[in-house]
NULUM-31097 format. One record per residue (C-alpha): x, y, z; residue in three letters; residue number from 1. Coordinates in Angstrom, 1 decimal, padded with zeros to 4 digits. Each point is the difference from the previous one (the first is absolute). Example, Ala and Ser with C-alpha at 12.3 -4.5 7.8 and 13.67 -1.06 7.14 Angstrom:
BEGIN
<<012.3,-004.5,007.8>,"Ala",1>
<<001.4,003.4,-000.7>,"Ser",2>
end
This chain:
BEGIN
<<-016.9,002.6,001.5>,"Unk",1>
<<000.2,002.8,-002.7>,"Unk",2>
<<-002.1,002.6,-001.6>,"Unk",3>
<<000.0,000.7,-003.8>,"Unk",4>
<<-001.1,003.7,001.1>,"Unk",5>
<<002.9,001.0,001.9>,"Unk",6>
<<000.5,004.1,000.4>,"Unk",7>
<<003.8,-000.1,000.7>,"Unk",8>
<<002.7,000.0,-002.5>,"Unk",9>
<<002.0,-002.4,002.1>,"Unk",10>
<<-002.9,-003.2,000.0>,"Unk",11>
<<-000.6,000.6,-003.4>,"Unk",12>
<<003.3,-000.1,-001.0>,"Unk",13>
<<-000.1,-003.5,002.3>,"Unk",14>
<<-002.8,-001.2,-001.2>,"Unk",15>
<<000.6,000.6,-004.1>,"Unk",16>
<<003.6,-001.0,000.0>,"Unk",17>
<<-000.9,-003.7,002.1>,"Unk",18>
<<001.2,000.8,003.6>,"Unk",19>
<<-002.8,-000.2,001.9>,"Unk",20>
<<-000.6,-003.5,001.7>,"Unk",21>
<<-001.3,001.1,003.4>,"Unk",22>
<<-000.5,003.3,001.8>,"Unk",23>
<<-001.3,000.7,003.7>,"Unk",24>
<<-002.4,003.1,000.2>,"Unk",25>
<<-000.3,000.9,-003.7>,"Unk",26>
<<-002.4,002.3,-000.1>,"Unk",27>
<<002.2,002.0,003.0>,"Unk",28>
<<002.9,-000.6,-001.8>,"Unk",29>
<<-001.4,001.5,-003.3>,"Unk",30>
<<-000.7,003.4,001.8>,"Unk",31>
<<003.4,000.1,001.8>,"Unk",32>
<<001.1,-000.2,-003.4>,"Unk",33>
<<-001.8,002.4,-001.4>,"Unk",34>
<<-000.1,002.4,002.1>,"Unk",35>
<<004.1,000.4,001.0>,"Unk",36>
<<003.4,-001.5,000.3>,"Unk",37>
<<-000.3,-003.7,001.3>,"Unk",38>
<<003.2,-001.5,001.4>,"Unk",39>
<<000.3,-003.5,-000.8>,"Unk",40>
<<002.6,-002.5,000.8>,"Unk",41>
<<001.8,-003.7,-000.9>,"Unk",42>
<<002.4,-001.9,002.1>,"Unk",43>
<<002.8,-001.8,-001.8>,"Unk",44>
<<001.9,-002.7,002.4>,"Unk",45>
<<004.1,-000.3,-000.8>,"Unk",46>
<<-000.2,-003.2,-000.6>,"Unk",47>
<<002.7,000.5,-003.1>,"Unk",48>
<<002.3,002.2,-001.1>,"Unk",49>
<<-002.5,001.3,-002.8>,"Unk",50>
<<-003.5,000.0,-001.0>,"Unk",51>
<<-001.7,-002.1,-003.1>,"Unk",52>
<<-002.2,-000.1,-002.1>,"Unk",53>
<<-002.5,-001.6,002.4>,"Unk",54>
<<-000.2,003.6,002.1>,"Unk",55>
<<-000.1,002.1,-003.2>,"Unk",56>
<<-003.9,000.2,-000.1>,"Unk",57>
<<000.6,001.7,004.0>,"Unk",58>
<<002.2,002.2,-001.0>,"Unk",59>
<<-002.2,000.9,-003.1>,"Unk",60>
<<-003.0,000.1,002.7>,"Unk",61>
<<002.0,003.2,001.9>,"Unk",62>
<<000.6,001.5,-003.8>,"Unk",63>
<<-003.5,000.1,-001.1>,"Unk",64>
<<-000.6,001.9,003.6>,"Unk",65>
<<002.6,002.6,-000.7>,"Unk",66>
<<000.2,000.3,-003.6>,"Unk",67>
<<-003.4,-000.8,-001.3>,"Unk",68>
<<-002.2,001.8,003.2>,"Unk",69>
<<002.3,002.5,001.7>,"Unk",70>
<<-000.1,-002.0,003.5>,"Unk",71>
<<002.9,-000.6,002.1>,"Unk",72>
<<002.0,-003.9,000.3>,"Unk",73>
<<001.8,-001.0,002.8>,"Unk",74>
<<002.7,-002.6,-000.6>,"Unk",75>
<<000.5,-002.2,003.1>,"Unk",76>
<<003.0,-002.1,000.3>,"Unk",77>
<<-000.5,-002.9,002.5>,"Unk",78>
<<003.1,000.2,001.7>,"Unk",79>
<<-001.6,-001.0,003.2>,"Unk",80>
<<-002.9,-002.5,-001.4>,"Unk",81>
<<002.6,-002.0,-002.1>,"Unk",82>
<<001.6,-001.1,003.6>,"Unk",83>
<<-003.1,-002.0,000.4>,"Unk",84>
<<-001.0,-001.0,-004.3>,"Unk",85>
<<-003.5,-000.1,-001.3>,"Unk",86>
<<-001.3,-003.3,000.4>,"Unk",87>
<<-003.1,001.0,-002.2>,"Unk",88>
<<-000.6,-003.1,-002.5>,"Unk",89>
<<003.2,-001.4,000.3>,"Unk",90>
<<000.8,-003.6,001.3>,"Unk",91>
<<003.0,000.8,002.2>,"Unk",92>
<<001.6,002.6,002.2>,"Unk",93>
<<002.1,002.7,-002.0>,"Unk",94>
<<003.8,-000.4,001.0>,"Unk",95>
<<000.7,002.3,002.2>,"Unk",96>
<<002.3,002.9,-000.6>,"Unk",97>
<<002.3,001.4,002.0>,"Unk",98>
<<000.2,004.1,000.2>,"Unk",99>
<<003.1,000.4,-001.8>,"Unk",100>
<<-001.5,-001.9,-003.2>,"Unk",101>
<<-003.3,001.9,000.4>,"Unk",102>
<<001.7,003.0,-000.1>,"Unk",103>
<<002.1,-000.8,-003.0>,"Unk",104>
<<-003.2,-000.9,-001.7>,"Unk",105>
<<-002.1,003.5,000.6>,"Unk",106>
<<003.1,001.1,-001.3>,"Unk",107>
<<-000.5,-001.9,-003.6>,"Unk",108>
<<-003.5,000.5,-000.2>,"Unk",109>
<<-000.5,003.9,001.0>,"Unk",110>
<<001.0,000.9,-003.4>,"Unk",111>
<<-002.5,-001.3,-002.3>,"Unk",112>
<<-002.7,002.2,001.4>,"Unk",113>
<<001.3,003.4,-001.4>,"Unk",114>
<<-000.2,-001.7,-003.6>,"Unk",115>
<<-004.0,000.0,000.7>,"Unk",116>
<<-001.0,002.5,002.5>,"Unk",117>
<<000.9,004.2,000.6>,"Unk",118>
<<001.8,000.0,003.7>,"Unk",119>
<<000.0,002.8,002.1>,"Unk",120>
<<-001.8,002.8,002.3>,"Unk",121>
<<-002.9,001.3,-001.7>,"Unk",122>
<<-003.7,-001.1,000.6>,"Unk",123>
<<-000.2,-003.4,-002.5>,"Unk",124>
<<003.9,-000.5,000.1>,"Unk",125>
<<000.7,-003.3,000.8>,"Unk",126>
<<002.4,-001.2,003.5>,"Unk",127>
<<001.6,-003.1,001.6>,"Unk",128>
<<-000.1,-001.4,002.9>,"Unk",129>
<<001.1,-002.6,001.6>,"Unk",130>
<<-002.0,-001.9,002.8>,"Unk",131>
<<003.1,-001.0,002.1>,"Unk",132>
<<-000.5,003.4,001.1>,"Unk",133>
<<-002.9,-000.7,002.5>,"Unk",134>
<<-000.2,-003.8,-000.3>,"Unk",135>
<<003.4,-001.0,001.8>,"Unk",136>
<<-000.7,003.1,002.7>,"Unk",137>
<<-003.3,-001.9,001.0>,"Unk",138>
<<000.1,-001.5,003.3>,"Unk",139>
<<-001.8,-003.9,-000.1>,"Unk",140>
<<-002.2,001.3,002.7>,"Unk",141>
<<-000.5,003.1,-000.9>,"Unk",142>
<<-000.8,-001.8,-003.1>,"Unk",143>
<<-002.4,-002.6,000.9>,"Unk",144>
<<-001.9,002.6,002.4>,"Unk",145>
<<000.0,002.6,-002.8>,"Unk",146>
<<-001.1,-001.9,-002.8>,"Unk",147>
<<-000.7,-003.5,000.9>,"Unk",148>
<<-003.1,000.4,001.7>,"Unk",149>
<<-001.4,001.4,-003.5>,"Unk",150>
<<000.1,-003.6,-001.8>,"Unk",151>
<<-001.6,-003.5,001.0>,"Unk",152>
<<001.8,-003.5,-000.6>,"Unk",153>
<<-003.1,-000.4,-001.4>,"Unk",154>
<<-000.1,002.4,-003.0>,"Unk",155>
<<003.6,-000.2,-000.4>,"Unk",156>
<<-000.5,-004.3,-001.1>,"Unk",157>
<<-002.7,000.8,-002.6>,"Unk",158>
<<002.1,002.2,-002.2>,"Unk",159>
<<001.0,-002.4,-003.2>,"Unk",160>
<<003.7,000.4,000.4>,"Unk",161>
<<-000.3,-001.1,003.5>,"Unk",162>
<<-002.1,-003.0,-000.4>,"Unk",163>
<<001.5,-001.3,-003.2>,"Unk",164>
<<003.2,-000.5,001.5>,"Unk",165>
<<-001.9,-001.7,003.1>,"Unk",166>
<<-001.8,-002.4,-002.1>,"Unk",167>
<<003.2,-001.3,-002.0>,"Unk",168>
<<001.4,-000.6,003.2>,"Unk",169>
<<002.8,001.9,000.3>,"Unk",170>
<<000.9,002.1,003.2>,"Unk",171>
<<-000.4,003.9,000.0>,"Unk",172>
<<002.1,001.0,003.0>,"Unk",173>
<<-001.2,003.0,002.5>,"Unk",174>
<<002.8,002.0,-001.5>,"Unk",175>
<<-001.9,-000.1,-003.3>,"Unk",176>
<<-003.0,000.0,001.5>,"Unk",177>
<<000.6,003.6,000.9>,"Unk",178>
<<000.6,001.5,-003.2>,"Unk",179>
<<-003.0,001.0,-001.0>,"Unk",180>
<<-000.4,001.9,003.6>,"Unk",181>
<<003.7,001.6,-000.9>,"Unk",182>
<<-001.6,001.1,-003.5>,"Unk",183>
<<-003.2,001.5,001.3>,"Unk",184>
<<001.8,001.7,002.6>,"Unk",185>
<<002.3,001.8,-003.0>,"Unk",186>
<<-003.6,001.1,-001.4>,"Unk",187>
<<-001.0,001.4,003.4>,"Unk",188>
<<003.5,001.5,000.1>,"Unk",189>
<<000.2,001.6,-003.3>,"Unk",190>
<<-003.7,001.6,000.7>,"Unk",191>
<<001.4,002.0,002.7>,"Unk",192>
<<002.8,000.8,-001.6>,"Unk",193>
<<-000.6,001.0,-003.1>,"Unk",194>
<<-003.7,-000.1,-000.5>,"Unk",195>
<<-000.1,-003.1,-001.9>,"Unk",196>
<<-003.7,-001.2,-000.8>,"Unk",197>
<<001.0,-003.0,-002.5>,"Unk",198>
<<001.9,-003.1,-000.1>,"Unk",199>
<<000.3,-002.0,-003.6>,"Unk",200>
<<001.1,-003.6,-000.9>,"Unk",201>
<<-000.8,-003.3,-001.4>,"Unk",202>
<<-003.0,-002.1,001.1>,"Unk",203>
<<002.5,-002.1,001.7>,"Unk",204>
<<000.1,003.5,002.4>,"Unk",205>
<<-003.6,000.0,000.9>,"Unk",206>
<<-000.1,-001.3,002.9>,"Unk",207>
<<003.0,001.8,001.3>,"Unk",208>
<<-001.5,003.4,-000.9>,"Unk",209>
<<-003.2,-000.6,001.4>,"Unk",210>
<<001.9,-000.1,003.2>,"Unk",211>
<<001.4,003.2,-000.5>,"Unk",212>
<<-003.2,001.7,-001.6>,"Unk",213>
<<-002.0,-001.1,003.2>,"Unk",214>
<<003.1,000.6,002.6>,"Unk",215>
<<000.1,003.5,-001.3>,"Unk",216>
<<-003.6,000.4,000.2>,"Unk",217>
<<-000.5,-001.0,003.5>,"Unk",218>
<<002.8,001.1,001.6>,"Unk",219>
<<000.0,003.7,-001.7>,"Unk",220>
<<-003.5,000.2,-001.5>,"Unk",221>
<<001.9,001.2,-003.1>,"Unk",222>
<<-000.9,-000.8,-003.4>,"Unk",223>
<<001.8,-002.4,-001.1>,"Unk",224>
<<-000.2,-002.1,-003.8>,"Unk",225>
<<001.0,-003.2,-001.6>,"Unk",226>
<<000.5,-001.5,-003.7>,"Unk",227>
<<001.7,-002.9,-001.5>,"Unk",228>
<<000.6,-001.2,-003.4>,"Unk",229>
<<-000.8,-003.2,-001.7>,"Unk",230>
<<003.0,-002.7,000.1>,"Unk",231>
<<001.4,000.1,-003.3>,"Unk",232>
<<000.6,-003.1,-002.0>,"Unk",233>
<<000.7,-000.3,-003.6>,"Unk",234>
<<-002.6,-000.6,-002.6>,"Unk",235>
<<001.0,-003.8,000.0>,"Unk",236>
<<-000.1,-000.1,003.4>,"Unk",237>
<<003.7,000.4,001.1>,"Unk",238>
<<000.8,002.2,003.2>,"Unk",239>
<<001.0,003.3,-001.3>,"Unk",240>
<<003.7,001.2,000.3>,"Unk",241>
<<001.5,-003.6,-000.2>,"Unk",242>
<<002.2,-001.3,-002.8>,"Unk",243>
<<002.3,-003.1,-000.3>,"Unk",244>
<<003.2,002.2,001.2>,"Unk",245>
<<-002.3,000.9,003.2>,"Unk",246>
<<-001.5,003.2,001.0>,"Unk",247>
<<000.2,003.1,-002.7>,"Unk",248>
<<001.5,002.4,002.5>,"Unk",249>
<<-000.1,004.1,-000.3>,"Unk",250>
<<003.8,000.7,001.0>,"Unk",251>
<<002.0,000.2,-003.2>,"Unk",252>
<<002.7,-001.5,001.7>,"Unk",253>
<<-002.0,-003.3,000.7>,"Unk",254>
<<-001.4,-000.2,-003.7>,"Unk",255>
<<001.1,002.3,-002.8>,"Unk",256>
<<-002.3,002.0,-001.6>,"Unk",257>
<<000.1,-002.1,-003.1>,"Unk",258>
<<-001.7,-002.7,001.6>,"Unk",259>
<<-002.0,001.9,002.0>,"Unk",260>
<<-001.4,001.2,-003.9>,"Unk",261>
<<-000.1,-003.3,-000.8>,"Unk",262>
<<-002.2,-001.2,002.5>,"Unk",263>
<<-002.7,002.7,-000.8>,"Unk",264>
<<000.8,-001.0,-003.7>,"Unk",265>
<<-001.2,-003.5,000.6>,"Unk",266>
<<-003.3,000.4,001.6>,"Unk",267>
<<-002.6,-002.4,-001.1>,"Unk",268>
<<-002.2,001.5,-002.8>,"Unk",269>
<<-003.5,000.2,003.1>,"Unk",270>
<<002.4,002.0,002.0>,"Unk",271>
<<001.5,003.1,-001.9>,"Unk",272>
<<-003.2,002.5,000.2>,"Unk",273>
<<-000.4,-001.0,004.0>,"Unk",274>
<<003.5,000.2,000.7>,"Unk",275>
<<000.2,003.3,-002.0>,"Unk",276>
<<-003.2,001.9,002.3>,"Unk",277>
<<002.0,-001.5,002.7>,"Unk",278>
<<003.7,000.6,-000.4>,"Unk",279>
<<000.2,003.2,-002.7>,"Unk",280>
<<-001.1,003.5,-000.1>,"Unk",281>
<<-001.2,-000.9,-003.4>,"Unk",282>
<<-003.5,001.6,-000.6>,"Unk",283>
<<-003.3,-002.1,-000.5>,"Unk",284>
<<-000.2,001.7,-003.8>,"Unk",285>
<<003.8,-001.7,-000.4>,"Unk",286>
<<-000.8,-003.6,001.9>,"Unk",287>
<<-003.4,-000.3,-002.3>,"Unk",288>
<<001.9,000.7,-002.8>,"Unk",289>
<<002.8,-002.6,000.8>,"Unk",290>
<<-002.6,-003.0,001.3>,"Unk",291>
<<-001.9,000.4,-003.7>,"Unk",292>
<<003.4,-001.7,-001.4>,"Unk",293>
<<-000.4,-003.4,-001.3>,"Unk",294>
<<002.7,-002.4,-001.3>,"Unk",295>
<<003.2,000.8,-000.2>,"Unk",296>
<<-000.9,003.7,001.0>,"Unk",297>
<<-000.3,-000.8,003.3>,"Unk",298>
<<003.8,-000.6,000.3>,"Unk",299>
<<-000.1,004.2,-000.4>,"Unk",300>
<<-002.3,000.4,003.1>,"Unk",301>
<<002.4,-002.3,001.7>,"Unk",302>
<<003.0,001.9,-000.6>,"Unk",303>
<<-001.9,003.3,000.9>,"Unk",304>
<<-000.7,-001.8,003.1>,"Unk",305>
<<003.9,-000.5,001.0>,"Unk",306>
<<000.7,003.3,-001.3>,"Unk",307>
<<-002.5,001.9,002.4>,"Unk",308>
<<000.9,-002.4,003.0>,"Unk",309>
<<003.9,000.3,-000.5>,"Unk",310>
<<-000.2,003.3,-000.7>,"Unk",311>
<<-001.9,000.8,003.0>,"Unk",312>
<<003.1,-002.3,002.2>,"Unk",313>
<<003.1,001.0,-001.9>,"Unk",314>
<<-000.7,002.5,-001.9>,"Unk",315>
<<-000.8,000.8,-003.7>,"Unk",316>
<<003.7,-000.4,-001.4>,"Unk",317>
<<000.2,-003.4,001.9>,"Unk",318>
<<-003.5,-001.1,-001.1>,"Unk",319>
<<001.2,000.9,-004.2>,"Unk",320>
<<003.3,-001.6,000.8>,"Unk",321>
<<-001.5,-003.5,001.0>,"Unk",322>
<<-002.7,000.4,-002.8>,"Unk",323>
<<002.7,000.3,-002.2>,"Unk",324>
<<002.1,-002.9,000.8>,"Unk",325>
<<-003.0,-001.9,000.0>,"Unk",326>
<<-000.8,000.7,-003.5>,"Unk",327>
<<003.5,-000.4,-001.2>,"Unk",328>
<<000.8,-003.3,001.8>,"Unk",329>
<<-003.9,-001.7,-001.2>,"Unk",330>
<<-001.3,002.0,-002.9>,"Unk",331>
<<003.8,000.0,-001.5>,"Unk",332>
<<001.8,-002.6,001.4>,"Unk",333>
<<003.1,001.9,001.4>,"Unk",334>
<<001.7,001.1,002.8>,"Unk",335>
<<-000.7,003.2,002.0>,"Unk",336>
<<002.1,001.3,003.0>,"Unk",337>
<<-002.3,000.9,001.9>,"Unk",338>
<<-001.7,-004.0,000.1>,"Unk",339>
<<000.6,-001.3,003.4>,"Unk",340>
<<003.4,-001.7,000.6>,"Unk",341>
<<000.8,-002.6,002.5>,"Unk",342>
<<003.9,-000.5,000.5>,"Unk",343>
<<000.5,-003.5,000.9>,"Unk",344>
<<003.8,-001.7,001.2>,"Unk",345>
<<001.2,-001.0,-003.6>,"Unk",346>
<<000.5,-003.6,002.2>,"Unk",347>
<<-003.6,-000.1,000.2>,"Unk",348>
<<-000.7,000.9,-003.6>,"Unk",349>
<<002.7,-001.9,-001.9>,"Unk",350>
<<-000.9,-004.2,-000.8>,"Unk",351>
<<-003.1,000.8,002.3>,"Unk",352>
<<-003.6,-001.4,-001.2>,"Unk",353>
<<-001.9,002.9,-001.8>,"Unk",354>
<<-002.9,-001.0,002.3>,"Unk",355>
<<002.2,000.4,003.3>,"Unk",356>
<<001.1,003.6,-001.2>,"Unk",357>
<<-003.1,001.0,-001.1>,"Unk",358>
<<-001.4,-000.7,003.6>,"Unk",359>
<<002.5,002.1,001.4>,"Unk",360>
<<-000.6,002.8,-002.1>,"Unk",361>
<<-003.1,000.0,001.2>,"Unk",362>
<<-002.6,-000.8,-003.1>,"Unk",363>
<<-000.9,-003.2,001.6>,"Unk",364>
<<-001.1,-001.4,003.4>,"Unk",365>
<<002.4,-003.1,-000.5>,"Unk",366>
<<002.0,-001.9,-002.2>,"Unk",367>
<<-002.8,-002.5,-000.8>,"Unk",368>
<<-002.5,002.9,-001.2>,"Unk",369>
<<003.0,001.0,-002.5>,"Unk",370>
<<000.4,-003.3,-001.6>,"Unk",371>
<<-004.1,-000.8,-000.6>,"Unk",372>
<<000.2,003.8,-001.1>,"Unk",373>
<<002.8,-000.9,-002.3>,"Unk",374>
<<-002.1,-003.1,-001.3>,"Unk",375>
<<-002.7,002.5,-000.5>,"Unk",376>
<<002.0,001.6,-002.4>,"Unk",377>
<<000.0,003.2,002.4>,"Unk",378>
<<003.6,000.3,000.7>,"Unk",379>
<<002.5,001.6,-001.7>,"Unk",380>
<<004.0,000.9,-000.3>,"Unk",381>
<<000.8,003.1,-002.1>,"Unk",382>
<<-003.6,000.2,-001.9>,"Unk",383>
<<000.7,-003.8,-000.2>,"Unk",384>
<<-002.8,-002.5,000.7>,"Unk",385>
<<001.3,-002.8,002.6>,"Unk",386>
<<-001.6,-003.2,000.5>,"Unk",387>
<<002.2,-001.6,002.7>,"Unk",388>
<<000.2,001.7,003.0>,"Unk",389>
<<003.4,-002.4,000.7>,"Unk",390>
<<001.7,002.1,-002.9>,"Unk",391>
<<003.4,001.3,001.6>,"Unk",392>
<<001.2,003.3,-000.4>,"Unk",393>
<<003.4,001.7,-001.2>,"Unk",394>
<<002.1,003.0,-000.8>,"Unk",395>
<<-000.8,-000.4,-003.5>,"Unk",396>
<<-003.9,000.9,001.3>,"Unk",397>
<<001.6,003.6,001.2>,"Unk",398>
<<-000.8,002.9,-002.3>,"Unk",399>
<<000.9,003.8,000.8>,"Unk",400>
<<001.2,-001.7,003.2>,"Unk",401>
<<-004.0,-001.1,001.0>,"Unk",402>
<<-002.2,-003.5,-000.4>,"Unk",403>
<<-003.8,001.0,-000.7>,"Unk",404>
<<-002.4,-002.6,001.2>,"Unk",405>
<<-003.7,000.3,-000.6>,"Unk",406>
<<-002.3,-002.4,001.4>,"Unk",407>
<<-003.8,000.4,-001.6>,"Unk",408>
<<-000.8,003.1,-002.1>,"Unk",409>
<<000.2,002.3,002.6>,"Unk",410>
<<002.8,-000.2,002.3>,"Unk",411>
<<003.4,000.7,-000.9>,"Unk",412>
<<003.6,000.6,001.7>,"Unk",413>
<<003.7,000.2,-000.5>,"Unk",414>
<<002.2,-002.4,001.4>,"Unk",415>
<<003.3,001.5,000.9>,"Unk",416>
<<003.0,-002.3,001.0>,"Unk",417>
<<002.4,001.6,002.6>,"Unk",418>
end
């Protein structure tokens, strides 16, 4: 599906830095490319009150547009599609939202996007939108006369997402089933608006772009483009984005910056040039020079890694901030301020199990993945190795009014009774 002799800065950019899993048109997408501004868009549904980690390579898909080729992104909240949910590849209906929560949810997530991409009125300057605007003004005949009578049952069942939800044999109600007419309508929409030629997403989005590359095409014989990345996963095979505590979100307020660091700092040794074309500005001169590391180098690429992705988020004071605390807390063994703190109800610290509070900090899953980690020799109090996981805390544990826990090599936090 790709071309190694590309002409546009854009699809070479894709195609060096790993993007590139599928494109519709290529060789008429090339020339757009080429040859002027291409408008390009990516829907995000408000499904939370911030993004993670998991949409970071989308919202480094509108960057490379902008910043790397000049071309102009169009962010597209799905105030209207996440009514409904996106059933693609999942097993059971989304909850459904009610407007109020949507709304509060946009809210959270709008701001993450000026951290990556330039907003405003000239020619490649990025905008928002939000598909409520059109979406909830559609009448459902209007709709179905408009739009339906471009798609078959037919096509519709073959797409993966559909039919792997059908063959597991779980139910994929009407409502759901009209999502992907909902998205290719916003494709069709933001075409006549705006002049969009492009939609971008994972390859769990093919399907539902298709739809809009072909509703657009038929409707307004208007040129109209696809691509999707590759799924990530990690290089042992683990979904990407996903730790123990749960999802590595973007909002500071949801994870702190340190352990937003951390988790670029602990990418798997197969992962650090890949995830640095993907997720840094850092040249191909500087990845080359970082994947020909070997040993204990490689912990230096790594911690390049988290500094180009935190500084990219939060900023480069934040990003020297957590690199610091993370050096003073595991290179020297001491506490740093700016480690992140937990304050728990001193009746929930005081004579509880060390496993129980470490839980509830957050460094484990549950209490029994504490105590075989304790066994493990992978716990510890205050620098302090602890092999049983029943081990009760105290006061006398408190220092400089904190308890620092560390579970593995890796992950550290301060306990602070209240």
């Amino acid at each position: 599906m790709t071309d190694p002799a590309f002409k546009s800065d854009f699809l070479r950019t894709m195609q060096a830095r790993g993007y590139i899993h599928q494109i519709t048109h290529p060789a008429e997408l090339d020339q757009a490319a080429a040859s002027g501004v291409v408008t390009g868009y990516i829907g995000f549904d408000a499904t939370a009150p911030s993004l993670h980690v998991g949409h970071l390579i989308q919202i480094m898909l509108l960057r490379r547009l902008q910043q790397q080729a000049g071309h102009k992104p169009i962010v597209l909240m799905g105030g209207g599609t996440t009514k409904v949910g996106d059933p693609s590849f999942k097993d059971t209906q989304r909850p459904l939202l009610t407007e109020a929560r949507i709304a509060e949810n946009i809210a959270g997530i709008k701001g993450v996007f000026e951290k990556f991409l330039t907003f405003g009125d000239g020619p490649s300057d990025a905008i928002m939108v939000d598909n409520d605007e059109w979406l909830s003004k559609l009448g459902y005949l209007e709709f179905l006369r408009d739009y339906g009578t471009h798609f078959t049952v037919n096509r519709m069942l073959s797409f993966d997402s559909v039919k792997l939800r059908l063959e597991r044999e779980q139910p994929l109600t009407f409502l759901e089933f009209n999502y992907m007419l909902m998205q290719a309508t916003d494709f069709l929409e933001l075409n006549r608006r705006y002049g969009c030629a492009l939609q971008m997403g994972g390859s769990d989005q093919w399907g539902n772009i298709i739809n809009g590359v072909e509703l657009t095409r038929k409707v307004d014989q208007k040129a109209a483009f696809g691509l999707t990345t590759p799924l990530l996963s990690t290089a042992s095979g683990q979904k990407m984005g996903k730790t123990v505590g749960g999802a590595v979100w973007l909002n500071a307020d949801a994870l702190s910056p340190y352990d937003y660091w951390q988790y670029w700092r602990n990418t798997e040794d197969g992962d650090v040039g890949r995830f640095m074309r993907l997720f840094t500005d850092l040249s191909d001169a500087e990845i080359a020079g970082y994947e020909a590391l070997e040993g204990a180098a490689i912990n230096d690429a790594k911690k390049a890694l988290a500094d180009a992705a935190t500084a990219m988020l939060h900023g480069a004071d934040e990003a020297a901030k957590a690199r610091a605390a993370a050096e003073t807390a595991f290179e020297k063994g001491q506490v740093s301020a700016d480690l992140p703190t937990v304050e728990l109800p001193a009746s929930e610290v005081y004579g509880a199990m060390i496993a129980a509070v470490v839980t509830k900090a957050g460094l484990t899953a549950s209490n029994g993945e504490a105590r075989r980690l304790a066994q493990g020799g992978g716990l510890r109090l205050n620098d302090v190795a602890v092999s049983d996981g029943a081990q009760l805390l105290s006061e006398a544990d408190v220092a400089d009014g904190v308890i620092k826990l560390a579970a593995g090599k890796k992950k550290i936090v301060l306990v602070r009774p209240v």
